[in-house]
C-alpha positions in Angstrom: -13.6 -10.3 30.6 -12.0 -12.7 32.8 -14.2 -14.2 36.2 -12.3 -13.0 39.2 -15.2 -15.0 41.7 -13.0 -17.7 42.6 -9.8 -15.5 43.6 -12.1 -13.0 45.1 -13.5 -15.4 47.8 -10.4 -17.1 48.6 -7.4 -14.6 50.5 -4.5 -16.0 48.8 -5.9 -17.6 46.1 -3.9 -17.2 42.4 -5.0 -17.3 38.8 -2.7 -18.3 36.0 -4.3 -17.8 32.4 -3.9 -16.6 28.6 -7.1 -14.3 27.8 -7.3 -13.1 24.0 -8.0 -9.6 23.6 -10.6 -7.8 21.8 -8.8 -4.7 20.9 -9.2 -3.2 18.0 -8.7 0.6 18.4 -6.9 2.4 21.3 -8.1 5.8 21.9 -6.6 8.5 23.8 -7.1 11.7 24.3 -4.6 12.5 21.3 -6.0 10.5 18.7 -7.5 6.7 17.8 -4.9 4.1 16.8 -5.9 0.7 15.1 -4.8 -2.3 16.9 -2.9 -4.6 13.2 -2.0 -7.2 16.1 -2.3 -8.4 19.4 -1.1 -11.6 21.4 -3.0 -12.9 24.3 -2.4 -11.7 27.3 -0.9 -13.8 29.9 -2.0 -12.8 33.2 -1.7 -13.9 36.7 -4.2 -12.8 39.5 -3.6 -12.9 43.4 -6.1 -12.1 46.1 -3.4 -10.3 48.7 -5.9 -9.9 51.2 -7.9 -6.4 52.4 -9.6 -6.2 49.0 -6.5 -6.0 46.8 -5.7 -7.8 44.1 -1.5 -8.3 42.6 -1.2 -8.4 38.7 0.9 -9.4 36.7 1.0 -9.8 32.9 2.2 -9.6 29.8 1.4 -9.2 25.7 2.1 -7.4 22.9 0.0 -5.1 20.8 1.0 -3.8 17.0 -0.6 -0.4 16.9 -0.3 1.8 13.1 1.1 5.0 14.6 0.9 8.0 12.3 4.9 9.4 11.4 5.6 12.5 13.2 6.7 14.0 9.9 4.6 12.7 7.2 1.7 11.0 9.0 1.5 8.1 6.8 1.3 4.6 8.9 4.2 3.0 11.1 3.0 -0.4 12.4 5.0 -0.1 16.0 5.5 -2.7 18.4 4.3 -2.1 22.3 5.7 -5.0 24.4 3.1 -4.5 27.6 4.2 -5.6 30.8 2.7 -4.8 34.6 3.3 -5.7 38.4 0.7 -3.8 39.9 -0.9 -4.5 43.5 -4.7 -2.7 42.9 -7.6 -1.7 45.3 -11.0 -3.3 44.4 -12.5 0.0 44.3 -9.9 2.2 42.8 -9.8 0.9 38.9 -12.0 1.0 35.9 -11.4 -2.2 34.5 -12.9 -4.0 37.6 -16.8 -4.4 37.7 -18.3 -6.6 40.3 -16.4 -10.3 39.7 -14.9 -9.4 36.3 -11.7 -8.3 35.1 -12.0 -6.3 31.8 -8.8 -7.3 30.6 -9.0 -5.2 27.4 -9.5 -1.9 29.4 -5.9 -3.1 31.5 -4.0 -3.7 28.4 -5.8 -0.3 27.3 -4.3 1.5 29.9 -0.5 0.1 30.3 -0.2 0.5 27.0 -0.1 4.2 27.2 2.6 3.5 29.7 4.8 2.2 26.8 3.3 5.1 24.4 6.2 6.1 22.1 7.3 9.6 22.5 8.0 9.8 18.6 7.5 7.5 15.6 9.2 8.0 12.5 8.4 5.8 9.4 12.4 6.0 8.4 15.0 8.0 9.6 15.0 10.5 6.3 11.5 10.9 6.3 11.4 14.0 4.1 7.8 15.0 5.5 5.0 16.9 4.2 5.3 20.3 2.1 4.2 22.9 4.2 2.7 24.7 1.5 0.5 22.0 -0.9 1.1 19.2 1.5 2.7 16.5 -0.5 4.2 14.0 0.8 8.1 14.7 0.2 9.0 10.9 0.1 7.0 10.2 -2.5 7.8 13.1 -4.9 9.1 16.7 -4.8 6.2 19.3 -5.3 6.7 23.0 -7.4 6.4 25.1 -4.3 8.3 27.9 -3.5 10.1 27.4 0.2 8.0 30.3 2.1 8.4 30.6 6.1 12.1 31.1 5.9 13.7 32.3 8.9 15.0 35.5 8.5 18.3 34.3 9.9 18.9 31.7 7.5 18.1 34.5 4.9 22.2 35.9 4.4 23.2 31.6 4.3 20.7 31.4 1.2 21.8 34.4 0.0 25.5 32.9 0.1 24.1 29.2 -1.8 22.0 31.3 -4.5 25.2 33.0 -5.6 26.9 29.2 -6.1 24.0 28.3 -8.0 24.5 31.2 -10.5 28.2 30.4 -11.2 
């Protein structure tokens, strides 16, 4: 939490200062992410007048992402940065004289969300039958959910494999 009193009761006044967070998860409506690392947040903090407040910050959170393909861990790097002019009464992460600064961060960070993460390019994935992870080892199942399309092109490398 960082004490807002002093910029509160003074129009115009500003606030310079590095705040450590306290994340440790960020959770979201599609899931629950550990934070691995975080660097404080620098923040700056002006009273514009009429009960708003300008911020302005920055940090960087290290969040273990699941792959897209074979869910195992990717530590990912979210560089956090916001300009926002806010209403007093119009945000969760302002209560009374206090700006929770870990709720902020929470919040832009979904800003920043990545849309994928892959833990390499040629991530092979998981089988779709036993689940194994295909980077790690090939499993003895027999490829099931074809699409019929693709049916005649297999038919076409089967006969290759017979000569």
């Amino acid at each position: 939490m960082l004490n807002l009193t002093e910029v509160l009761l003074n129009e115009g006044k500003e606030i310079q200062q590095e705040v450590d967070l306290g994340l440790e998860t960020l959770s979201y409506r599609f899931g629950e992410y550990t934070v691995a690392g975080k660097a404080p947040l620098s923040i700056t903090v002006v009273n514009t007048g009429n009960r708003k407040l300008l911020l302005k910050g920055n940090t960087r959170l290290e969040v273990l992402i699941p792959c897209a393909r074979c869910l195992e861990p990717v530590a990912v790097g979210l560089e956090i940065q916001f300009d926002t002019e806010t209403e007093l009464e119009n945000r969760d992460y302002i209560d009374g004289y206090n700006l929770n600064v870990d709720q902020l961060v929470h919040d832009e960070a979904l800003l920043v969300w990545p849309e994928r993460v892959l833990c390499r390019e040629d991530c092979r994935g998981l089988c779709s039958v036993c689940g194994q992870n295909l980077n790690e080892g090939s499993c003895k199942c027999e490829p099931t959910d074809l699409d019929p399309r693709m049916a005649k092109v297999l038919d076409i490398f089967s006969k290759f494999k017979e000569v």
